[in-house]
C-alpha positions in Angstrom: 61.0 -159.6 192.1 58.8 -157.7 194.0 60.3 -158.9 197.6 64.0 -159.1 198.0 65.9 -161.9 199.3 67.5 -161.3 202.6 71.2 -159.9 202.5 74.0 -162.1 203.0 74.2 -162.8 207.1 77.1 -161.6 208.7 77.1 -158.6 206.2 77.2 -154.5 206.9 73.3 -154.5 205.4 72.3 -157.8 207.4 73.4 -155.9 210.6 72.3 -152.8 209.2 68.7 -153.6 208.9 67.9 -155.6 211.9 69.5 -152.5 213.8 67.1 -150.4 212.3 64.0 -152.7 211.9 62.2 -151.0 214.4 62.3 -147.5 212.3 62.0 -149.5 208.6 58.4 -151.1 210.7 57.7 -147.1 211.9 58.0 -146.2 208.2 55.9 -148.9 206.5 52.9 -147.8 209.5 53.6 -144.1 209.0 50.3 -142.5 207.8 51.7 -140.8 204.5 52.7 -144.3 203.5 49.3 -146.4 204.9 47.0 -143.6 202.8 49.4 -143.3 199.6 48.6 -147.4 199.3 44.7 -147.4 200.0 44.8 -144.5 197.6 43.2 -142.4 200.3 46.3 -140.0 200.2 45.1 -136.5 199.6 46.8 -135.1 196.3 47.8 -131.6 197.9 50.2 -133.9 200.7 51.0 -135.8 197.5 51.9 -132.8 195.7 54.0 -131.5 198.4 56.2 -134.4 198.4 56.8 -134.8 194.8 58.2 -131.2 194.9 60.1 -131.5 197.8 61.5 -135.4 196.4 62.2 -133.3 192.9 64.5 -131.2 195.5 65.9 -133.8 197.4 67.1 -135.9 194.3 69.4 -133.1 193.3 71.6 -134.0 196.4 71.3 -137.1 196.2 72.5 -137.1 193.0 75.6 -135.1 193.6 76.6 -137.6 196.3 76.2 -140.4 194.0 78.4 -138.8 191.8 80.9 -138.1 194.5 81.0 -141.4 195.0 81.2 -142.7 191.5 84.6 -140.4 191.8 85.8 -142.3 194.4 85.5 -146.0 193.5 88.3 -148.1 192.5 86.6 -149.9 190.6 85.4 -149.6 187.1 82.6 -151.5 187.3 81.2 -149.8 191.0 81.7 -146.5 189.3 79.7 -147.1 186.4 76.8 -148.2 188.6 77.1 -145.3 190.6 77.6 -143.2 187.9 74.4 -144.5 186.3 72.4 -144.4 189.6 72.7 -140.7 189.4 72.0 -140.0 186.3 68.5 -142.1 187.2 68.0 -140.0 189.9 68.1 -136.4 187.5 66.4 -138.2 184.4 64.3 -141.0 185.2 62.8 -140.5 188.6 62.5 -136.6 187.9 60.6 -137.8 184.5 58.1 -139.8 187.2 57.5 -136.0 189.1 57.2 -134.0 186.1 54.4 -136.2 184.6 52.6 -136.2 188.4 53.3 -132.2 188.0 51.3 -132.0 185.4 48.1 -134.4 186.3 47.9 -131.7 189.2 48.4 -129.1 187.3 51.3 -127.3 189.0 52.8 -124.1 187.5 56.0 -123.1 187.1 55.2 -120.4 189.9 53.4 -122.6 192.3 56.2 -124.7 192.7 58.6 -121.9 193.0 56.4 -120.5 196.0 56.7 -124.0 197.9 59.8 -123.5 199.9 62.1 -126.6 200.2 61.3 -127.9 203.9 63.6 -127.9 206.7 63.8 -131.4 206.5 64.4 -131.6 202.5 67.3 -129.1 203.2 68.3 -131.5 206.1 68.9 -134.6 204.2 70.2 -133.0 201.2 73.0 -131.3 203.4 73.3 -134.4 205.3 73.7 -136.1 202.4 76.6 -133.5 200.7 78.0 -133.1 204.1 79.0 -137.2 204.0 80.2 -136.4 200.4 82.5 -133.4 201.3 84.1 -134.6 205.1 83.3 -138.7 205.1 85.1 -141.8 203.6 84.3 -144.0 200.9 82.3 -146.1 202.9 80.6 -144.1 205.1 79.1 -142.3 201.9 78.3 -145.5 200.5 76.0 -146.3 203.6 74.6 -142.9 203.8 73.2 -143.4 200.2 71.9 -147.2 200.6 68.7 -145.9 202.5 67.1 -144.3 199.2 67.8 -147.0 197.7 66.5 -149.9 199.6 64.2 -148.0 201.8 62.0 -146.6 198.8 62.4 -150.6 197.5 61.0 -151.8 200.6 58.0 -149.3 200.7 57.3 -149.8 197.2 57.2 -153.0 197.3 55.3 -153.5 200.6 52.7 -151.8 199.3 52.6 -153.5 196.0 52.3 -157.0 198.0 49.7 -155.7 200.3 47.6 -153.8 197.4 47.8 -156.8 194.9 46.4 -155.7 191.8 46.9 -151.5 191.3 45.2 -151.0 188.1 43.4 -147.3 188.6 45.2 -146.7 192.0 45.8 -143.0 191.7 49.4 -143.5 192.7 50.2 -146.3 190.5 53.1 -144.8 188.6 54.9 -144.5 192.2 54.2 -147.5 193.3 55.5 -149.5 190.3 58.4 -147.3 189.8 59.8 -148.3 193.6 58.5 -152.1 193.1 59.4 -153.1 189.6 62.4 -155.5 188.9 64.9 -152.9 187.4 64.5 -151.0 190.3 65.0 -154.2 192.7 68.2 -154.8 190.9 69.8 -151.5 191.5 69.0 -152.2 194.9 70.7 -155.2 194.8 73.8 -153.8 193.3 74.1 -151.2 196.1 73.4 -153.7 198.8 76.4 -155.8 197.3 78.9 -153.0 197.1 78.6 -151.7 200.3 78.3 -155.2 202.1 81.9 -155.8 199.5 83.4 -152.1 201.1 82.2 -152.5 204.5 84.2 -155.9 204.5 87.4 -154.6 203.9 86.9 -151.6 206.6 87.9 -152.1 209.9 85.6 -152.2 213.1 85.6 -148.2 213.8 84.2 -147.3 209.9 82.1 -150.0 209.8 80.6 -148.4 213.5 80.4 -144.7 211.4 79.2 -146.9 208.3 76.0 -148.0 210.6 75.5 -144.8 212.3 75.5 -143.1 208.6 72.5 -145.7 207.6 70.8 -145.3 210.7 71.2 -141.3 210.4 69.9 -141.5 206.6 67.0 -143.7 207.2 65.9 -141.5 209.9 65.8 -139.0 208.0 63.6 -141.0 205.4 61.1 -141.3 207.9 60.9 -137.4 208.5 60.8 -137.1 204.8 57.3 -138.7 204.4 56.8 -137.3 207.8 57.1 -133.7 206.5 55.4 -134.4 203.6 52.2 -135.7 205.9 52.2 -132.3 207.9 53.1 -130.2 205.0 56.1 -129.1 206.8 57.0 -125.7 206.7 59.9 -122.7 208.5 58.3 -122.4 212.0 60.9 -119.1 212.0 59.6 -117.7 208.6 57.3 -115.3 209.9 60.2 -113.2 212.0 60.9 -112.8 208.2 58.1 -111.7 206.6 
């Protein structure tokens, strides 16, 4: 299931992406993405991100779980419950072994401070969990979700076979058909939420997806430039 099928029309994530399918086309062209699928991606950018993703998935986490608290349903929580437990165990499991190939110490990444967009989405991301409804969280979360789906598998289609790519493990992890199914389960509950909201959440419901998948794109973006405190050296 490398490709997903379209969402429902007349649905939140429908309307969702065609409002933002000029910034989902800006991420598939954005140079971190074009070199980490021709495998020309150099491993220090690589590196970067993986520490920086390690970072952000701690947030992310906690705003799954905040939403896990919130759903009335059993089964919705589960699923949310489960996504972030993915997020802390499984996808972290995916960085540590990439720490290792490059050889990162416990010191080196200690001496990598978290980026001022890293700290950006992650408080974006706890803010929506702390002051925002239901749904509004629910659509701030989608992006990581379907975004990373979308990437994954774009580049899966376009590569074709992947067999020695140096960023293999990535790529399959974000393409692979367990992965496309949590995606899928998202997509449904918040299209299922959304539908019960009225007209003026389901406005702060978009503006929380286009919010969070702008900041997706300055993720790889500050990853590319190896982003770091433009103010730290007032502090040194």
């Amino acid at each position: 299931m490398s490709t997903l099928p379209a969402p429902p029309a007349g649905g939140f994530c429908a309307e969702a992406w065609d409002r933002t399918a000029g910034l989902q086309k800006a991420i598939e062209e954005h140079p971190f993405n074009v070199a980490l699928a021709d495998g020309s991606l150099q491993r220090d950018v690589f590196a970067f991100y993986i520490v920086q993703d390690a970072r952000y998935l701690v947030g992310f986490a906690q705003a799954l779980s905040a939403a896990a608290a919130r759903a009335d349903d059993a089964a919705d929580a589960a699923f949310l419950a489960g996504a972030a437990q993915g997020a802390l165990i499984e996808e972290r499991r995916l960085h540590a072994g990439y720490v290792a190939e490059f050889g990162l110490t416990d010191e080196e990444i200690a001496g990598i401070d978290t980026s001022p967009t890293c700290l950006g989405y992650t408080s974006y991301l706890r803010a929506c969990a702390l002051t925002e409804s239901y749904p509004v969280l629910l659509a701030a979360i989608l992006p990581c979700f379907w975004v990373y789906q979308h990437v994954g598998s774009t580049i899966l289609d376009a590569t074709g076979a992947i067999d020695g790519h140096p960023y293999k493990a990535w790529i399959t992890t974000y393409a692979d058909d367990e992965f496309a199914e949590a995606v899928l389960s998202a997509r449904e509950l918040t299209d299922k939420v959304a539908a019960r909201a009225d007209e003026a959440t389901r406005e702060q419901m978009f503006a929380a997806f286009a919010r969070a998948t702008e900041y997706e794109w300055l993720f790889w973006n500050s990853a590319w430039i190896k982003e770091t405190w433009p103010t730290a050296k007032f502090l040194a």
